[in-house]
C-alpha positions in Angstrom: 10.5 -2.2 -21.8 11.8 -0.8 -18.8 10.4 -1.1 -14.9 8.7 2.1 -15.2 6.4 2.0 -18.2 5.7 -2.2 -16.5 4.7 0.3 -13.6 2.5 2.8 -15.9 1.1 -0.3 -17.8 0.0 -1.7 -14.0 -2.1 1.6 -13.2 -3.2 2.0 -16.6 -4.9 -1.6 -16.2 -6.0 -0.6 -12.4 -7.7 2.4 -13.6 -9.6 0.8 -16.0 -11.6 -1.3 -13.8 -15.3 -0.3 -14.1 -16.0 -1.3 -10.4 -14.8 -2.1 -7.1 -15.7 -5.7 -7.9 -13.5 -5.9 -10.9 -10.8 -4.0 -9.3 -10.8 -6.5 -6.6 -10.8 -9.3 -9.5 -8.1 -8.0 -10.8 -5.7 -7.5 -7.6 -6.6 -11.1 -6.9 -5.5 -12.4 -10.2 -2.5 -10.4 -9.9 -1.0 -11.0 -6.2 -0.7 -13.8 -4.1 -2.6 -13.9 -1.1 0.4 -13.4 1.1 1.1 -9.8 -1.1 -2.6 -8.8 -0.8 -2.3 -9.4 2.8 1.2 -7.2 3.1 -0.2 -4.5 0.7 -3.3 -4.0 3.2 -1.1 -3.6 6.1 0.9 -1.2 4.4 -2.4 0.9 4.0 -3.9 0.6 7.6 0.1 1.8 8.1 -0.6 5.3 6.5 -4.1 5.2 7.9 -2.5 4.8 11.2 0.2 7.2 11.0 -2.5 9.4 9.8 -4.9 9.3 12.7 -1.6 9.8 14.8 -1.0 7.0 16.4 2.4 5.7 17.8 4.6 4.5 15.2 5.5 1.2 17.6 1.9 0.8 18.4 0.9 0.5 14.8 4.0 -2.4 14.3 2.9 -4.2 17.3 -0.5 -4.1 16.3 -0.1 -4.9 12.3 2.8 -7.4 13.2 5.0 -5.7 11.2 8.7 -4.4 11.3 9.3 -0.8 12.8 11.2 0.0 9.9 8.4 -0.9 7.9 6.3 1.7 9.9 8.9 3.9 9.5 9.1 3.9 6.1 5.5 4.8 5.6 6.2 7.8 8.0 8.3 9.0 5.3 6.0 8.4 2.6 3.7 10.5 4.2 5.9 13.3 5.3 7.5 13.3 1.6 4.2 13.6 0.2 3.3 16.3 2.9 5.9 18.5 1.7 5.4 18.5 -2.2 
């Protein structure tokens, strides 16, 4: 099995969560604290960058790497332009 259907196997088992309880069940079972933690930064990152604020303003706030930042900048523009 390659790293892409281990990827498609991982949503497939997201999505099937009935609620936002057991989705939150499941994340928990499946990450360690410390990756919850990084994961939720990375989405107050696009949230962020959404709602326009300053790309060094969101990594001193988040505590997180500019590059970090910017690499959700590119996310967003990438998805922007499909």
């Amino acid at each position: 099995m390659n790293t892409s259907e281990y990827f498609d196997q991982l949503v497939d088992h997201l999505l099937s969560c009935k609620s936002n309880e057991a989705l939150a069940q499941a994340l928990q079972g499946l990450l360690t604290p410390s990756e919850t933690v990084e994961i939720s930064k990375r989405l107050q990152i696009f949230r962020m960058l959404e709602a326009g604020v300053p790309q060094r303003e969101i990594a001193k706030q988040l505590g997180v790497g500019i590059a970090t930042v910017t690499r959700g900048s590119r996310v967003l523009k990438s998805e922007e332009s499909e």
